[in-house]
N, C-alpha and C positions, 0 to 999 in steps of 0.2 A: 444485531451488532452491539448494542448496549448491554441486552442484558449479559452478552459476555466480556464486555469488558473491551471488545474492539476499537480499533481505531479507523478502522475501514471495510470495506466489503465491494464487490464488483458482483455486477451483473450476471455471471455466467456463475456467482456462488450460489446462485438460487433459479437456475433455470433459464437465466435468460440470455440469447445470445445475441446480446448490442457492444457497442462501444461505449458503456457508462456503468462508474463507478460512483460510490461518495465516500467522506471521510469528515471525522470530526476529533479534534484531537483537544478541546475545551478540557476532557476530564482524561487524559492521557500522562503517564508518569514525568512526561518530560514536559508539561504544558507550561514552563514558565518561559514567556515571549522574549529572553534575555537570549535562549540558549540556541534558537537558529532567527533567520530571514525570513522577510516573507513580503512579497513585495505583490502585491494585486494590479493589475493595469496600470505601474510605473506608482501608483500609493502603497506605503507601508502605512495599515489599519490594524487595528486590536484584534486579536483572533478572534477574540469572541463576535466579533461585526462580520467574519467571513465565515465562520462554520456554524451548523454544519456545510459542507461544502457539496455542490452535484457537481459532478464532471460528465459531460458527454462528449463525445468525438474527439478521447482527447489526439493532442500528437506531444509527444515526449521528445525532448534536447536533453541530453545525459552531457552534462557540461565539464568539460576536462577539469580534474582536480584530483584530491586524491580520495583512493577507497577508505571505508572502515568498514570493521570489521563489527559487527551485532544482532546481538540475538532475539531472533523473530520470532515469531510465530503464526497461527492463519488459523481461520474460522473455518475451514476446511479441512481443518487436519488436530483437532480440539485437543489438549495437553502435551503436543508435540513443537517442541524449538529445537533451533540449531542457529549457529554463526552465516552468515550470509553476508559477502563484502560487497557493497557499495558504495557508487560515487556520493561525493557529499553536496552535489550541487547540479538541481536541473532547473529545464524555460519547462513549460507549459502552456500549448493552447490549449483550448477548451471552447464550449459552448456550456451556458448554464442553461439552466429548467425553460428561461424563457427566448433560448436561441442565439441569445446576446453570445457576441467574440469576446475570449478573455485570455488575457494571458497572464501566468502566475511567474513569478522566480523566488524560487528556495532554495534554503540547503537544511541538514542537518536530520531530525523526525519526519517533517513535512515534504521535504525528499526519500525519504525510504520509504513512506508510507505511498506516496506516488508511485514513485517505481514497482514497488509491491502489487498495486493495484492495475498500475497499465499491467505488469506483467501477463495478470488473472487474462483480462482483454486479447491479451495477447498467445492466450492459450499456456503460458508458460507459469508454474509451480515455485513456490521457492525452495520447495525442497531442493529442483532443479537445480537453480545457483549456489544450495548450501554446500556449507566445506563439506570435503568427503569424510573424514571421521568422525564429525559432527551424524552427518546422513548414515554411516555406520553404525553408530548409537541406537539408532532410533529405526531402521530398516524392518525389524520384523514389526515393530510398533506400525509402521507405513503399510505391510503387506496385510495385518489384520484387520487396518480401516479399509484397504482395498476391498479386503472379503466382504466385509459387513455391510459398507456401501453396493458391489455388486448383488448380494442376497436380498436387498430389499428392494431390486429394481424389477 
């Protein structure tokens, strides 16, 4: 995930089919702590004292507000973005590494990056959610990772 530049990864991107992702968004474009929330079990702490971050078993609250619109990408799909609208604001429970309940509230990165990552969890792509002329761009780009990953299986 580092050496590419990620800001997250899930479980089922390397084989494994659990409910846990992590994420770390310390050296990520948007990492200045002014420009979203982040509230840890009712504390707001320095990012750098929460990530990197484990999530296990999470359960996602997509919290009424409004979408925006921006562009992704995925360690699964390596030189391929497109626009993807999301809410700007979710709860999060969780269990960390050592089984402890946690609950998170964000918005803004640390919300898309969440979402992104239940998504994995949840079986669902973001190519999936991406705008469709966005997905149009990039389709045959999509159908040749498709090949290349089936041929080596």
């Amino acid at each position: 995930m580092r050496a590419a530049r990620g800001i997250g990864l899930a479980a089922q991107q390397v084989g494994l089919a659990m409910q846990f992702f992590v994420m770390d968004l310390r050296h990520s474009p948007e990492d200045e702590e002014d420009t979203f929330s982040f509230t840890l079990d009712g504390k707001t702490l320095p990012l750098k004292m929460i990530m990197p971050l484990a999530v296990a078993n999470p359960a996602l609250e997509i919290l009424p507000d409004d979408e925006w619109l921006y562009s992704e990408g995925c360690l699964s799909f390596p030189g391929l973005t497109g626009n993807v609208a999301r809410c700007e604001k979710v709860r999060l429970q969780y269990q960390d590494l050592q089984g402890m309940a946690h609950e998170l509230m964000c918005d803004g990165l640390p919300a898309r990056c969440i979402q992104h990552e239940y998504d994995h969890c949840q079986g669902i792509l973001f190519i999936d959610r991406m705008e469709k002329r966005d997905l149009q761009k990039i389709q045959t780009k999509v159908k040749q990772l498709k090949r290349a990953t089936l041929a080596k299986q």
